[in-house]
PyMOL Python script that loads the backbone (N, CA, C, O; Angstrom):
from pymol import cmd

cmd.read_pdbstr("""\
ATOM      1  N   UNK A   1       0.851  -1.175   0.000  1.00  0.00           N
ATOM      2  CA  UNK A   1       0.000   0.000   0.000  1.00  0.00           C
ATOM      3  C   UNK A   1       0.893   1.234   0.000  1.00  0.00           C
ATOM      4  O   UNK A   1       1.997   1.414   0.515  1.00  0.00           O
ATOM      5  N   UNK A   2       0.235   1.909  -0.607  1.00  0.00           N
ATOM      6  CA  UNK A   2       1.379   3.776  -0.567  1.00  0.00           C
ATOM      7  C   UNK A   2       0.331   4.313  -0.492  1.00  0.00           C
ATOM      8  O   UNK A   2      -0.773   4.089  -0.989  1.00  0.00           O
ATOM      9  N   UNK A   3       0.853   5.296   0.383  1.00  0.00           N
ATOM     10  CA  UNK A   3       0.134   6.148   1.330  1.00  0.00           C
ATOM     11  C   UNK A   3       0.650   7.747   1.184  1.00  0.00           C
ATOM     12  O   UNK A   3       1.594   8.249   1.796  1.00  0.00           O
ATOM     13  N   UNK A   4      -0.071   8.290   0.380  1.00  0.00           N
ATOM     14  CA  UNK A   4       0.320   9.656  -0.357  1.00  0.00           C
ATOM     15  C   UNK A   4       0.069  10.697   1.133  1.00  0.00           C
ATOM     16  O   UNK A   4      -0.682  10.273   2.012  1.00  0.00           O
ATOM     17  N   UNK A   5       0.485  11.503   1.229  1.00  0.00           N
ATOM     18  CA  UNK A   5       0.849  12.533   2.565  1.00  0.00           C
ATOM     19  C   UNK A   5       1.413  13.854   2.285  1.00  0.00           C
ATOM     20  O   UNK A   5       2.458  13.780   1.639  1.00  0.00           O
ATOM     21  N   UNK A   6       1.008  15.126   2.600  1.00  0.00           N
ATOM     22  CA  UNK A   6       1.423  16.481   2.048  1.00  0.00           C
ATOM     23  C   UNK A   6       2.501  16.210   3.416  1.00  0.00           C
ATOM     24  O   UNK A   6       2.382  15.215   4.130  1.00  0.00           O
ATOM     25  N   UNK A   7       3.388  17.103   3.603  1.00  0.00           N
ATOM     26  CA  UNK A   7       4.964  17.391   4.720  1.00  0.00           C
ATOM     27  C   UNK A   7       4.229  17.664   5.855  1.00  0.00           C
ATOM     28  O   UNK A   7       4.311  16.924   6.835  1.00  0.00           O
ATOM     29  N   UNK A   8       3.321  18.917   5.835  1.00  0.00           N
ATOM     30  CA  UNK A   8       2.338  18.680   6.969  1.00  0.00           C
ATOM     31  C   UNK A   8       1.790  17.311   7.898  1.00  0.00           C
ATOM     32  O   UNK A   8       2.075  16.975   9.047  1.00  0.00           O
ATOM     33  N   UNK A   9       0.940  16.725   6.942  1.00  0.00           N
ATOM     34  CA  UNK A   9       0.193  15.610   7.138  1.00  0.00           C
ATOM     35  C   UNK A   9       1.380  14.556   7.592  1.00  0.00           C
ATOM     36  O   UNK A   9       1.206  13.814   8.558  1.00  0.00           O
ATOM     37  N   UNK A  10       2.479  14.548   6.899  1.00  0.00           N
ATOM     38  CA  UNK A  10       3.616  13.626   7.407  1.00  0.00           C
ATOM     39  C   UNK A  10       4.317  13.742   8.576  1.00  0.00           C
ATOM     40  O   UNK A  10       4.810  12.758   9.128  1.00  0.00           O
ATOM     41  N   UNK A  11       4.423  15.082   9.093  1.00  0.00           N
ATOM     42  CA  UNK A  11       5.350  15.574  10.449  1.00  0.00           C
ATOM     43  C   UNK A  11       3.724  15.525  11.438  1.00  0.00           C
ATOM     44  O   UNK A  11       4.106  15.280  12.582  1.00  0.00           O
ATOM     45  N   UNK A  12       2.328  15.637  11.459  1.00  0.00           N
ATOM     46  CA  UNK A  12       1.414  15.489  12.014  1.00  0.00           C
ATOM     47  C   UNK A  12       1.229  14.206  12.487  1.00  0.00           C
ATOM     48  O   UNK A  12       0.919  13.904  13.639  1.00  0.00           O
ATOM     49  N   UNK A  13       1.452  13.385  11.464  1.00  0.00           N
ATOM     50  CA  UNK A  13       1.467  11.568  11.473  1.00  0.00           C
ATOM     51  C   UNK A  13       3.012  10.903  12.613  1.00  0.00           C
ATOM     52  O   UNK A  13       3.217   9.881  13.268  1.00  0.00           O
ATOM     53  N   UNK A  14       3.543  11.776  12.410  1.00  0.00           N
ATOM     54  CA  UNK A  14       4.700  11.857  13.336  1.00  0.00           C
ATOM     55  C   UNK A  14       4.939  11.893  14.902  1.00  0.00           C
ATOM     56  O   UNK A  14       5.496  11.242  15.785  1.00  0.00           O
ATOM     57  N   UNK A  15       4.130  13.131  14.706  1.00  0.00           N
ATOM     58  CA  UNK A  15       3.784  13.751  16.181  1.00  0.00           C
ATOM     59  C   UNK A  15       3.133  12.604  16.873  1.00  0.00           C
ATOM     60  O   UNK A  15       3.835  11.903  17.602  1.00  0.00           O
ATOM     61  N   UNK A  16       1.794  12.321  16.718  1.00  0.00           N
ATOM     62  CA  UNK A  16       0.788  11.671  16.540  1.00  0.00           C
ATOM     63  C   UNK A  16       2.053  10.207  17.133  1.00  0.00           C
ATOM     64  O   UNK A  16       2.593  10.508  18.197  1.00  0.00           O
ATOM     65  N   UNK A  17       2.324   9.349  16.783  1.00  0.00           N
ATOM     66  CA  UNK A  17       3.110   7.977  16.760  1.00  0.00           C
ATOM     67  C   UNK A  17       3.989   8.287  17.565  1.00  0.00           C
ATOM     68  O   UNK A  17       4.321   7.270  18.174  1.00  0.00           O
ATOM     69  N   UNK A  18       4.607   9.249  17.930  1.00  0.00           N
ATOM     70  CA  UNK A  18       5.532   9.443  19.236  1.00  0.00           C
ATOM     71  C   UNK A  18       4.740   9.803  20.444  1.00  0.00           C
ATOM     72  O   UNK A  18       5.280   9.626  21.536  1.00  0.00           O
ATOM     73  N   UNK A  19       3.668  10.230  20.401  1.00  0.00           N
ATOM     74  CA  UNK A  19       3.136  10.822  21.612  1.00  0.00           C
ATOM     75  C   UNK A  19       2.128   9.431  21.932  1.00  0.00           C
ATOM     76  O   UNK A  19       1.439   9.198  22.925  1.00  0.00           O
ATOM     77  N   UNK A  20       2.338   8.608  20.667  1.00  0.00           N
ATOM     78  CA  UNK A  20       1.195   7.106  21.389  1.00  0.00           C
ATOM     79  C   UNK A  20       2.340   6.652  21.950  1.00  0.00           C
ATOM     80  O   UNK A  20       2.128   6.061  23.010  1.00  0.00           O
ATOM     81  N   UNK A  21       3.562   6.717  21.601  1.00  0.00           N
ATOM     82  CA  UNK A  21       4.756   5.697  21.995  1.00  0.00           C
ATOM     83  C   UNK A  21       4.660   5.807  23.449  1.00  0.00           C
ATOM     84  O   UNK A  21       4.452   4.858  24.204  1.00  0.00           O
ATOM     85  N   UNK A  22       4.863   7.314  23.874  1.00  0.00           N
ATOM     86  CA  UNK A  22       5.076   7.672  25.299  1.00  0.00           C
ATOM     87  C   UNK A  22       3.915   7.479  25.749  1.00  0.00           C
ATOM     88  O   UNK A  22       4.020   7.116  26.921  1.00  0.00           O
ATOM     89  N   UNK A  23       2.549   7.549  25.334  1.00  0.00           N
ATOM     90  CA  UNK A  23       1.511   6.598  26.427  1.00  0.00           C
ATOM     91  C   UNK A  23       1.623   5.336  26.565  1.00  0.00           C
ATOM     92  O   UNK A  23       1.418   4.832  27.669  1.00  0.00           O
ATOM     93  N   UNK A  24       1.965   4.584  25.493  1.00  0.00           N
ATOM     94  CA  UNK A  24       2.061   3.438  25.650  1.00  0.00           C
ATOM     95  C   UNK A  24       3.309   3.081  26.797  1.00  0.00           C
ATOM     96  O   UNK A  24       3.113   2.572  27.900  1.00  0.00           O
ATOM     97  N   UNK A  25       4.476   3.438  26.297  1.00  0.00           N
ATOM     98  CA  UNK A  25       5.113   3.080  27.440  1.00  0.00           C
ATOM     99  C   UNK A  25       4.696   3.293  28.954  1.00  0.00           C
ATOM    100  O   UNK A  25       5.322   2.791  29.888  1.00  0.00           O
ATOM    101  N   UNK A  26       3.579   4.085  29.097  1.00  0.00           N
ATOM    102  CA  UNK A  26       2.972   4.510  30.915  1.00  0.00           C
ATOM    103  C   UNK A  26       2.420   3.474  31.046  1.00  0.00           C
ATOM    104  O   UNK A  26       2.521   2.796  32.068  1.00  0.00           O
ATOM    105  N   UNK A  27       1.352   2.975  29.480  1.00  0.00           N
ATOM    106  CA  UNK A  27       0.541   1.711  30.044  1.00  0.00           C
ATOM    107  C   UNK A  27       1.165   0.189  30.275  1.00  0.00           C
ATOM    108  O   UNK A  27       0.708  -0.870  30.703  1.00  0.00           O
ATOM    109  N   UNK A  28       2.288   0.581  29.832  1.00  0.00           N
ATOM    110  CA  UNK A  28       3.224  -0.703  29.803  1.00  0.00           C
ATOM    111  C   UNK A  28       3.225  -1.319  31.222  1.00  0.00           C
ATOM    112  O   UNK A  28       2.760  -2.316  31.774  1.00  0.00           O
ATOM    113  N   UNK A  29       4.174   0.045  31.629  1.00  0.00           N
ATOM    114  CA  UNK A  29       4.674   0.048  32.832  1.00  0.00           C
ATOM    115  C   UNK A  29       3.435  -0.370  34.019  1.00  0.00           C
ATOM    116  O   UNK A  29       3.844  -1.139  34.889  1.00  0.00           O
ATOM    117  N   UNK A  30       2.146   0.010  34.121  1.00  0.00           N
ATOM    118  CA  UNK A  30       0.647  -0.277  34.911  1.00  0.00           C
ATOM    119  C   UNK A  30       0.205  -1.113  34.438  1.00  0.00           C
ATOM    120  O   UNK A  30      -0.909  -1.377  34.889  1.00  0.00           O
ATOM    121  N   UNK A  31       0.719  -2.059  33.280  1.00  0.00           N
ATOM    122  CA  UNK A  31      -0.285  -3.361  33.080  1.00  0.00           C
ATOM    123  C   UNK A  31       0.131  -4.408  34.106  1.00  0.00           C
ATOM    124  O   UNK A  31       1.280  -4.615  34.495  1.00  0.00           O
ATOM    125  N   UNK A  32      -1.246  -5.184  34.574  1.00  0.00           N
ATOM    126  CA  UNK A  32      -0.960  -6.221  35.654  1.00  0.00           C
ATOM    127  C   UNK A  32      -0.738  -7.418  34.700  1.00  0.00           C
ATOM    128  O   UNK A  32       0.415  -7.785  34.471  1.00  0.00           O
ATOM    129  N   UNK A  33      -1.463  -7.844  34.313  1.00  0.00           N
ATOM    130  CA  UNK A  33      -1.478  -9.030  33.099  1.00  0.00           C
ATOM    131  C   UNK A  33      -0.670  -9.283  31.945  1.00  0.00           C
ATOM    132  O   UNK A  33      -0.458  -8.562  30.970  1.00  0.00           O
ATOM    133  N   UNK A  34      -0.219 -10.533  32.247  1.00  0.00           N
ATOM    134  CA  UNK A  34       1.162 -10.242  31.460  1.00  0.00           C
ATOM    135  C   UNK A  34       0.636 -10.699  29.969  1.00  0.00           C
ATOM    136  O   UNK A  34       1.538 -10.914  29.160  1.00  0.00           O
ATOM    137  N   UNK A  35      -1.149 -10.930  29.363  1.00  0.00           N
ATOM    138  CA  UNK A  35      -0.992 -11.148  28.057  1.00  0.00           C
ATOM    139  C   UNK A  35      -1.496  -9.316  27.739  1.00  0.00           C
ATOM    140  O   UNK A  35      -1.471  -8.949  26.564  1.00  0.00           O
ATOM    141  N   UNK A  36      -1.790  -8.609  28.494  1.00  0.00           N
ATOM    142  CA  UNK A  36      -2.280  -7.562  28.548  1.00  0.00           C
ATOM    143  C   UNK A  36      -0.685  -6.381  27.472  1.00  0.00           C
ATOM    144  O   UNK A  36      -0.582  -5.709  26.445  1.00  0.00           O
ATOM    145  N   UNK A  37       0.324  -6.912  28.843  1.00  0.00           N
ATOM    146  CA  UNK A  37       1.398  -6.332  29.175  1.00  0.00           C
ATOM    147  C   UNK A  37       2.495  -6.724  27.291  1.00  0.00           C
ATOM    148  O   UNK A  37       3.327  -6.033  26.703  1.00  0.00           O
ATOM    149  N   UNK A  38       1.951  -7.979  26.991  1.00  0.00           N
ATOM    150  CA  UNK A  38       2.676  -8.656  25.795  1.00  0.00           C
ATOM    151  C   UNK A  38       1.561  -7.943  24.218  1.00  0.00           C
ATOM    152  O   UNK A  38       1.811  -8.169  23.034  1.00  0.00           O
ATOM    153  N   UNK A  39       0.823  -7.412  24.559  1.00  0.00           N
ATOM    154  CA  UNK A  39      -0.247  -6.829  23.594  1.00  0.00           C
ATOM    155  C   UNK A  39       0.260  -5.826  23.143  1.00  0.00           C
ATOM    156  O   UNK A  39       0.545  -5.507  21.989  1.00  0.00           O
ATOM    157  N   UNK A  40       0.442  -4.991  24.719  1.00  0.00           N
ATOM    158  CA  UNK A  40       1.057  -3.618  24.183  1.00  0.00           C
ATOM    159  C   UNK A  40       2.531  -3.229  23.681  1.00  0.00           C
ATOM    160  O   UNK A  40       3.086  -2.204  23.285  1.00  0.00           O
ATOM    161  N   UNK A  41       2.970  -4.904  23.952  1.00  0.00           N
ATOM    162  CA  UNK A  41       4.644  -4.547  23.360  1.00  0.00           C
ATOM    163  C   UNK A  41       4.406  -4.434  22.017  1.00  0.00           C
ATOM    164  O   UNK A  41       5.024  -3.752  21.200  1.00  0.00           O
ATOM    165  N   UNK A  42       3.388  -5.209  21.834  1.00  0.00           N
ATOM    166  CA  UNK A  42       3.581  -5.512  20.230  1.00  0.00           C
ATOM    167  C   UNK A  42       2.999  -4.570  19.159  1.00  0.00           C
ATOM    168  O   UNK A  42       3.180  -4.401  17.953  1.00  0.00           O
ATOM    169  N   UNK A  43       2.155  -3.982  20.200  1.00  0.00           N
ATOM    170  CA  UNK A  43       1.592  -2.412  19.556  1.00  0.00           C
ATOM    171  C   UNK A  43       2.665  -1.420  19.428  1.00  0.00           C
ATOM    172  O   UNK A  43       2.825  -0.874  18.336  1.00  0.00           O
ATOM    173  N   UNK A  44       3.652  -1.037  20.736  1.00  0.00           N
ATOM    174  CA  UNK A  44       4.901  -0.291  20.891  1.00  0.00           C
ATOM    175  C   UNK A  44       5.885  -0.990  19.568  1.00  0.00           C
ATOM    176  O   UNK A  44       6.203  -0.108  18.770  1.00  0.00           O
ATOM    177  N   UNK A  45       6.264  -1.982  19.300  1.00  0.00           N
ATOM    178  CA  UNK A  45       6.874  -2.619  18.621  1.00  0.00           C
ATOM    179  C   UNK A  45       6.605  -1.697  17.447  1.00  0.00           C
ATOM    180  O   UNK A  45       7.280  -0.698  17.198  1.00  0.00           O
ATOM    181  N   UNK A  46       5.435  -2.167  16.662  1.00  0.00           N
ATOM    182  CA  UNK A  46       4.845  -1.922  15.525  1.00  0.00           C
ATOM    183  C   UNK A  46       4.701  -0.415  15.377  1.00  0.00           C
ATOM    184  O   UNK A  46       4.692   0.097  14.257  1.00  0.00           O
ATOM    185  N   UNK A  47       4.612   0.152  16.259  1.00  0.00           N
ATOM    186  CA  UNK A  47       4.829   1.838  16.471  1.00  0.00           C
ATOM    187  C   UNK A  47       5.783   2.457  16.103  1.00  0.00           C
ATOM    188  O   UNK A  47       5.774   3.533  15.505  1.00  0.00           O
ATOM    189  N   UNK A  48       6.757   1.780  16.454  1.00  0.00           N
ATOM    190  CA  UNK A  48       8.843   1.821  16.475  1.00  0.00           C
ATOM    191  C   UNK A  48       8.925   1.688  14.826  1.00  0.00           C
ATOM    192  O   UNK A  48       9.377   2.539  14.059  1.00  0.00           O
ATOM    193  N   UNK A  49       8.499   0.696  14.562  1.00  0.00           N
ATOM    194  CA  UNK A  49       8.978   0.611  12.896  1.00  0.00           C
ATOM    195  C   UNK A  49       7.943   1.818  11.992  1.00  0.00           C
ATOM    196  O   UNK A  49       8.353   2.383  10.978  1.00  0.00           O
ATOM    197  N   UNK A  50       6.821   2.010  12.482  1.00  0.00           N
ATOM    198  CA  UNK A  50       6.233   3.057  11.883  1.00  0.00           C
ATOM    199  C   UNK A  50       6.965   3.987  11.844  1.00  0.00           C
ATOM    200  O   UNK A  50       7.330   4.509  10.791  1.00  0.00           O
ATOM    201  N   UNK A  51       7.427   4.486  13.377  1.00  0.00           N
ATOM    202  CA  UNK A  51       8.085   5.928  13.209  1.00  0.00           C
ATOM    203  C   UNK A  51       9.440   5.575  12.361  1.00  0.00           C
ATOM    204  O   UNK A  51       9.888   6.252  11.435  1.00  0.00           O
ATOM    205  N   UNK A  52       9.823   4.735  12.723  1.00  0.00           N
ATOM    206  CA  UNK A  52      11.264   5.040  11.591  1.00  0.00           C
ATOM    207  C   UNK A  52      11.197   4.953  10.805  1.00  0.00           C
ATOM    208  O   UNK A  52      12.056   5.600  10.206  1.00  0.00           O
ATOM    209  N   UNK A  53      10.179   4.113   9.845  1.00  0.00           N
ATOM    210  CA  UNK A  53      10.022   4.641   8.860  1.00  0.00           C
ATOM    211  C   UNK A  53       9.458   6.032   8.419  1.00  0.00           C
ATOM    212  O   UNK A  53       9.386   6.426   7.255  1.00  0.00           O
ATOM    213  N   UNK A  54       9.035   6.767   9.637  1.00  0.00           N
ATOM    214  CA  UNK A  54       8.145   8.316   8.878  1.00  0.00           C
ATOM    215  C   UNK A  54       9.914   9.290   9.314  1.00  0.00           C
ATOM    216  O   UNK A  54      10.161  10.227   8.555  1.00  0.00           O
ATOM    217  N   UNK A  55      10.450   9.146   9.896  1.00  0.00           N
ATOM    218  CA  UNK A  55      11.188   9.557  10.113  1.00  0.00           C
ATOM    219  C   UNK A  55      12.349  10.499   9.117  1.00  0.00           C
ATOM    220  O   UNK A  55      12.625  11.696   9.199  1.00  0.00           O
ATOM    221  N   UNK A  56      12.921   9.362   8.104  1.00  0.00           N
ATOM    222  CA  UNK A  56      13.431   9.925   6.513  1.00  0.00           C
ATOM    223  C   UNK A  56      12.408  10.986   5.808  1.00  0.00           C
ATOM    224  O   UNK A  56      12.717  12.093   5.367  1.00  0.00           O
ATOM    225  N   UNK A  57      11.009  10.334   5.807  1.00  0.00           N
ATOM    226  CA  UNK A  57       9.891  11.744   5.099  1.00  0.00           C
ATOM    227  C   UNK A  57      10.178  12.362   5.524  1.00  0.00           C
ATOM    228  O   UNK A  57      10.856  13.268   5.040  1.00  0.00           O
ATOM    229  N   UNK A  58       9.825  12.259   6.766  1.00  0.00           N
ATOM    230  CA  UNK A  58      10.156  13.807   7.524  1.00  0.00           C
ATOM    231  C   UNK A  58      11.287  14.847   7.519  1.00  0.00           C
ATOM    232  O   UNK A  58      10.972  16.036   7.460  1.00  0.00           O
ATOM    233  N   UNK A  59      12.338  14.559   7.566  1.00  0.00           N
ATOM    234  CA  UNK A  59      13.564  14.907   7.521  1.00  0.00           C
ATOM    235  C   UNK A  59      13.839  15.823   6.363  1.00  0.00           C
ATOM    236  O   UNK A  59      14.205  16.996   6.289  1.00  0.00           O
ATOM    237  N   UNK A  60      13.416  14.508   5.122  1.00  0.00           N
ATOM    238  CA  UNK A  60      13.404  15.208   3.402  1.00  0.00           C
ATOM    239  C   UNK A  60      12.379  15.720   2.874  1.00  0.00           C
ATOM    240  O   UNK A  60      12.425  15.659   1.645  1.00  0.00           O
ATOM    241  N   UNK A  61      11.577  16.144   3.235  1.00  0.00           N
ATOM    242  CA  UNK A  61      10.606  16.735   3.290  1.00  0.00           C
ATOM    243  C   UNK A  61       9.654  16.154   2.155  1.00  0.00           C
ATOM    244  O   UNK A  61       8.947  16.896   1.472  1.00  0.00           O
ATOM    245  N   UNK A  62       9.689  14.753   2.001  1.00  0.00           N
ATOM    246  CA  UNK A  62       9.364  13.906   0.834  1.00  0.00           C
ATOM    247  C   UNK A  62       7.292  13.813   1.418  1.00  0.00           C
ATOM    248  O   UNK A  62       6.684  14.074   2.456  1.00  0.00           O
ATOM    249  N   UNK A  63       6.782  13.127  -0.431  1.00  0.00           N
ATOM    250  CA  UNK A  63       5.324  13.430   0.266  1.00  0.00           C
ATOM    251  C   UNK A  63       5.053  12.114   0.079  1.00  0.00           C
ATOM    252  O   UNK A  63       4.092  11.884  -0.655  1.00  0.00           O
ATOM    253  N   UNK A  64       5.757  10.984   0.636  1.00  0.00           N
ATOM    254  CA  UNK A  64       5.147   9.275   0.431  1.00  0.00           C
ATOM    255  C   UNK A  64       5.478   9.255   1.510  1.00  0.00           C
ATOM    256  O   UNK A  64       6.204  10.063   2.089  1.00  0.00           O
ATOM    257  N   UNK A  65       4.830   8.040   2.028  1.00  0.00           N
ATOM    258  CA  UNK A  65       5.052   7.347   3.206  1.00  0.00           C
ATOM    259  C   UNK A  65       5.091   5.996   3.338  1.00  0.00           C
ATOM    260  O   UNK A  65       5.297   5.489   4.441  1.00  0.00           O
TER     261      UNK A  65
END
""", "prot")
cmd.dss("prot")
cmd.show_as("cartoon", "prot")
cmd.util.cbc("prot")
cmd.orient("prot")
């Protein structure tokens, strides 16, 4: 899939995926249940490769994602 994005919309999409990162890591840290606790790694996980990949757009001010 390609996912067309103006520089705006790309550094917004950005913001956005770092600021879930840092909730997620709070809920990490307060989950009692460890399939609870293994859910959200894998959400954080999958978060991590998102942002690095938006990361280069961002930078180059490119409009794909």
């Amino acid at each position: 899939m390609l996912l067309e994005l103006s520089n705006d919309e790309s550094r917004v999409l950005k913001d956005a995926v770092d600021s879930s990162l840092q909730m997620l890591l709070a809920e990490i840290a307060q989950a009692d249940q460890r399939e609870l606790k293994e859910a959200l790694h894998q959400r954080y996980d999958r978060l991590v490769a998102l942002q690095r990949r938006l990361e280069p757009v961002v930078e180059s001010e490119q409009v794909y994602a």
